[in-house]
N, C-alpha and C positions, 0 to 999 in steps of 0.2 A: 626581513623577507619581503621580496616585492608583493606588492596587491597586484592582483590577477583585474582585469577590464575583459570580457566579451559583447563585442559590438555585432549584434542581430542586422544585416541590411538586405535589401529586396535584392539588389545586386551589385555584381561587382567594379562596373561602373562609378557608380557613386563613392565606392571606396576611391577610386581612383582620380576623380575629380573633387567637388565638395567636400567630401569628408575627410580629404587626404592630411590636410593642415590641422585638424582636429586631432586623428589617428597620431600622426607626428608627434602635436604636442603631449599625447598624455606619455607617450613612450620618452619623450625629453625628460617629462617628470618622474621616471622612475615605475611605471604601470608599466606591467608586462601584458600588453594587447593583440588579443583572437580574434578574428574578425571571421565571422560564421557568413556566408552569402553564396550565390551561384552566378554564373556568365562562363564565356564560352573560356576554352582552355587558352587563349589567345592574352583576354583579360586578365585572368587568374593569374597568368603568367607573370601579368606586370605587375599584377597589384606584389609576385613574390619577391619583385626587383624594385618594388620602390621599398622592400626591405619591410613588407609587412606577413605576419603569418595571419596562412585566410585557409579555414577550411570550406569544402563545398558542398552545402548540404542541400544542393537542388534547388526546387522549388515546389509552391503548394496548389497554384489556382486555384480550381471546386472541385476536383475529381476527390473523393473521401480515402481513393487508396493512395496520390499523393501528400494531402494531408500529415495522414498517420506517419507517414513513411519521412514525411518533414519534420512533424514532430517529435519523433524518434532520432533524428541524424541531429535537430539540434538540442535536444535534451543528451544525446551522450556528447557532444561538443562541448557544452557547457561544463556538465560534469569532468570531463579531462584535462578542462579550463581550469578546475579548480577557480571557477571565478567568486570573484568578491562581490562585485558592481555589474550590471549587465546595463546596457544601453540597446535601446529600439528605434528605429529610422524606418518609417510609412505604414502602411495598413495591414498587412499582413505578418508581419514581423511584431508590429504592436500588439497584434492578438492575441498569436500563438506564443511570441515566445512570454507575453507576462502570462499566460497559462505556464507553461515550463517554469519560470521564475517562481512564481507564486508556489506552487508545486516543491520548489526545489529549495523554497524560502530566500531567493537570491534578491536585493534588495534594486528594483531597478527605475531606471529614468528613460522616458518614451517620450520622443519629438513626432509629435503630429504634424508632419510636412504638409499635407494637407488633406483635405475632406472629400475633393471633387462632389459629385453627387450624391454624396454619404447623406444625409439628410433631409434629402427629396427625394430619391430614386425609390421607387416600389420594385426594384429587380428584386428575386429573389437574393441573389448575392448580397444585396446593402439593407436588406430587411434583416437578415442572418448577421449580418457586418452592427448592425445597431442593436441589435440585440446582445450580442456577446460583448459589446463596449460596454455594456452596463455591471457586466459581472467582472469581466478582466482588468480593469483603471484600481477598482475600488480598493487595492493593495499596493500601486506603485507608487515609490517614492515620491518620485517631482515628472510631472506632464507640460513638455514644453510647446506653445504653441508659436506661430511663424505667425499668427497676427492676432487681433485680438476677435474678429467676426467667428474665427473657428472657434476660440474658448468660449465664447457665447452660447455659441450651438453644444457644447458635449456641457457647461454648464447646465442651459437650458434642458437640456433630456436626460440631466441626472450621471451623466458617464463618468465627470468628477465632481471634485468639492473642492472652492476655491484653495483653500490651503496650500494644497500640492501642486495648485498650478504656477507656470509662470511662461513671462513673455521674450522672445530674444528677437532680433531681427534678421528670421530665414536663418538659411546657414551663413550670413554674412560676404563680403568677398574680399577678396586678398587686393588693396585696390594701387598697390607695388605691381604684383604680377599682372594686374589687370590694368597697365596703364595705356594710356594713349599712342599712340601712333602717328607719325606723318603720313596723311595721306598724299596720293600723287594723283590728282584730278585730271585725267584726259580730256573730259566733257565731253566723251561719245555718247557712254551710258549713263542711267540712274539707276544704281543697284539697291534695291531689295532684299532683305535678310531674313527667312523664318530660321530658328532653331529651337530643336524640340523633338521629343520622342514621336514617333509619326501615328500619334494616335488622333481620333477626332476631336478627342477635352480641350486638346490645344488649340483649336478653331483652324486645323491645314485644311478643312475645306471651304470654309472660309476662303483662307488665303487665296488657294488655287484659286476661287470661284471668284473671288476680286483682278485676279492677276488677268484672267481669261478679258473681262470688259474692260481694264486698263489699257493690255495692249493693242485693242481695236483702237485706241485714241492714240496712243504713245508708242513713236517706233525706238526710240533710243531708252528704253526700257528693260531691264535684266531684274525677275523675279524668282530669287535662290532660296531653296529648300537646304538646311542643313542637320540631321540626325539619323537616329539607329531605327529599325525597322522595331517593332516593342509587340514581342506576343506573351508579355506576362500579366494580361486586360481581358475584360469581357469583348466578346467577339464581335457585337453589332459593333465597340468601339475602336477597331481596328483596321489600321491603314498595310495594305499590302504590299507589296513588291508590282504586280500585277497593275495596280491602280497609278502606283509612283510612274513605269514606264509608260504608261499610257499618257499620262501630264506630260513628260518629256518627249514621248513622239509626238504630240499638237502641238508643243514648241509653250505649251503655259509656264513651264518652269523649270530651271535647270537646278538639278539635283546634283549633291556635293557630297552624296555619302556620309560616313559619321565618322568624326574625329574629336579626342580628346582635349586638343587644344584647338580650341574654337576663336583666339586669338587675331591669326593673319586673315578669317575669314571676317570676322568684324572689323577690324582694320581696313577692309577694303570696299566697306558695303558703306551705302551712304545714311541709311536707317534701319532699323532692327526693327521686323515686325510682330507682334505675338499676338493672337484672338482668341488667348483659351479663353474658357468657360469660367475657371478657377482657380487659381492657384494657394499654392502657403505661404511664401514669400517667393518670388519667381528668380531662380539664380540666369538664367540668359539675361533679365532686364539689370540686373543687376551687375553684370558682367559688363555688357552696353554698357550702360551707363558709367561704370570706371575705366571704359576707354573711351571716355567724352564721347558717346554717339546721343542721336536723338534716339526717341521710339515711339514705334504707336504700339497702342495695349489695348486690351479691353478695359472697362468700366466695370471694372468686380474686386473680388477681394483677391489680394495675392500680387495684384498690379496698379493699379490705383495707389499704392501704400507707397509706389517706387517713381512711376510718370506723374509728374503731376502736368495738367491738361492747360497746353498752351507756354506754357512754360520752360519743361524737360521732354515737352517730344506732346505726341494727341492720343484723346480716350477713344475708343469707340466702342459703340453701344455693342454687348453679348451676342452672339449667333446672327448678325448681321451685317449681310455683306455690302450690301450698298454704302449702311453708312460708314463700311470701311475703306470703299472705294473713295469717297467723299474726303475720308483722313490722308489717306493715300494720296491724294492728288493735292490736299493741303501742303503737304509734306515735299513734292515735287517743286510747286509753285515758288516757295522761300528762297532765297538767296543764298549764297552755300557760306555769307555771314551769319544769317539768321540761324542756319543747321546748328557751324558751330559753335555760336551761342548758347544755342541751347545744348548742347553738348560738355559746354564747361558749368552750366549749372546743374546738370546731371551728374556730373561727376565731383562738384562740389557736394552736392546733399550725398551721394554713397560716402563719402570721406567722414561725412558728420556723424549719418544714424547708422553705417550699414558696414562699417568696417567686420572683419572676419574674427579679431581679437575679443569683440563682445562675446561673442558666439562662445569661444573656446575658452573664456574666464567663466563665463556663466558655467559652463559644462564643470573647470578645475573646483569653483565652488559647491556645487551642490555635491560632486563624488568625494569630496572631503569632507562635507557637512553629515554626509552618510555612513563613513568612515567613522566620523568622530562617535556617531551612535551605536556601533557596533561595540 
């Protein structure tokens, strides 16, 4: 009889990207996989066309009567699941569904993508958020982390116990599907690449706010925004609709909407920019980077692990713009040898540490390690 797999995710996005090669392999292996998530009917759709079954059990943000109403949709999913093994992917997913799991006695494995502000923030939200990590970890099987600063932190405030943890590298990348490209250099423009959920952790205003003082110096300049509008965040952290056309009517940046294969859009850009705040392992640099691009990043965890500074693309310093104009215009300056250069050494180090195979062995070994305990 097959084992049953229930994969808990924020949404259904990331089933469809990221997690897709993951999903794949356990159902290659013989796991019959449910994939509990929400997004629009558009997504859902695809995720049922690349042949995965996904149920939609919404979402929770802090309103208490979506909450219950989430924890309900995915405690009877579970249950119908008849699952064996439950897997959890980001913050919310992590909390509630190992409350359900724990509950239901289901033995499960939770990948902390990442922390963002989980361990500074005084919001109510990430007060409540640290608090309940103390009680809900304390029974999952294996806690994966995307690097090692974040298993520090939840070691450090007691959320696990070394045992159970372990490290993989991000969700890895496919670095086949993610390969290079010929580019065809015009020499009009120098294209600019942000991609990224359009919230603020990513540093888009940042970006914009570099792109505005760039182009008063540089007229053959194209500074491109690429992703989904994201209102599943706290509010002060969110980027609008509203805010985006207004960047595009002063002409700071041309917006590309959101697509799944992010591919022809790096292909054609000359550097990939990112200035979150934070990342787990950052899957855009990581993408970059196995199509030989250069990148600038910020100087934090989640990006740093993947640029290295001067070498595969430049740091720059957290929530500051200038000195990313600074990188910015280092980046211009270079030779379109030196670009890609450093483009083939970016894409050599993803080959090495960051292949998508680690990821997905890690994952076949511990839900057989847990099996075997059953």
């Amino acid at each position: 009889m097959k084992k049953s797999i229930a994969i808990i995710e924020n949404h259904v996005i990331s089933v469809n990207t990221v997690r897709k090669k993951l999903i794949n392999e356990l159902m290659s292996n013989g796991y019959d996989v449910t994939v509990l998530t929400t997004g629009s009917e558009k997504d859902l759709a695809l995720a049922a066309q690349n042949g995965f079954k996904v149920i939609d059990v919404k979402t929770s943000n802090t309103n208490p009567i979506d909450i219950l109403r989430y924890i309900r949709n995915v405690r009877t999913a579970i249950k119908n699941a008849k699952a064996d093994v439950c897997l959890t992917f980001t913050m919310r997913p992590a909390i509630w569904g190992n409350i359900i799991t724990r509950m239901l006695k289901i033995p499960t494995i939770t990948n902390i993508t990442g922390i963002g502000p989980l361990a500074e923030s005084n919001s109510l939200t990430y007060k409540v958020a640290r608090g309940l990590y103390k009680f809900v970890l304390k029974k999952t099987a294996k806690v994966f982390f995307q690097n090692k600063d974040d298993r520090e932190v939840f070691l450090k405030n007691g959320f696990v116990t070394p045992e159970v943890t372990g490290l993989i590298p991000g969700s890895g990348v496919d670095y086949d599907y993610y390969a290079p490209v010929e580019q065809k250099r015009t020499g009009k423009k120098f294209v600019f690449l942000f991609i990224g959920r359009l919230i603020k952790d990513k540093g888009i205003t940042e970006y914009v706010n570099a792109a505005k003082i760039l182009k008063a110096s540089f007229q053959n300049l194209e500074v491109q925004a690429l992703g989904p509008y994201y209102s599943q965040n706290l509010k002060e952290n969110t980027i609008t609709e509203r805010d985006v056309l207004q960047w595009v009517e002063d002409g700071t940046i041309k917006y590309l909407g959101a697509s799944y294969d992010v591919r022809t859009f790096i292909g054609k850009a000359d550097c990939i920019v990112l200035p979150s705040y934070r990342e787990g392992m950052s899957n855009v640099l990581l993408e970059a980077a196995s199509m030989q691009k250069p990148c600038i990043a910020s100087d934090t965890t989640g990006c740093r692990d993947i640029v290295d500074d001067g070498v595969t693309g430049f740091l720059c310093k957290v929530r500051d713009t200038q000195d990313l104009v600074e990188k910015m215009k280092m980046m211009i300056a270079l030779t379109n040898e030196e670009r890609d250069a450093m483009g083939i050494k970016a894409r050599e180090k993803v080959r090495k540490f960051f292949g998508k195979q680690i990821v997905v062995n890690a994952y076949l070994d511990a839900i057989q390690t847990i099996l075997d305990k059953k």
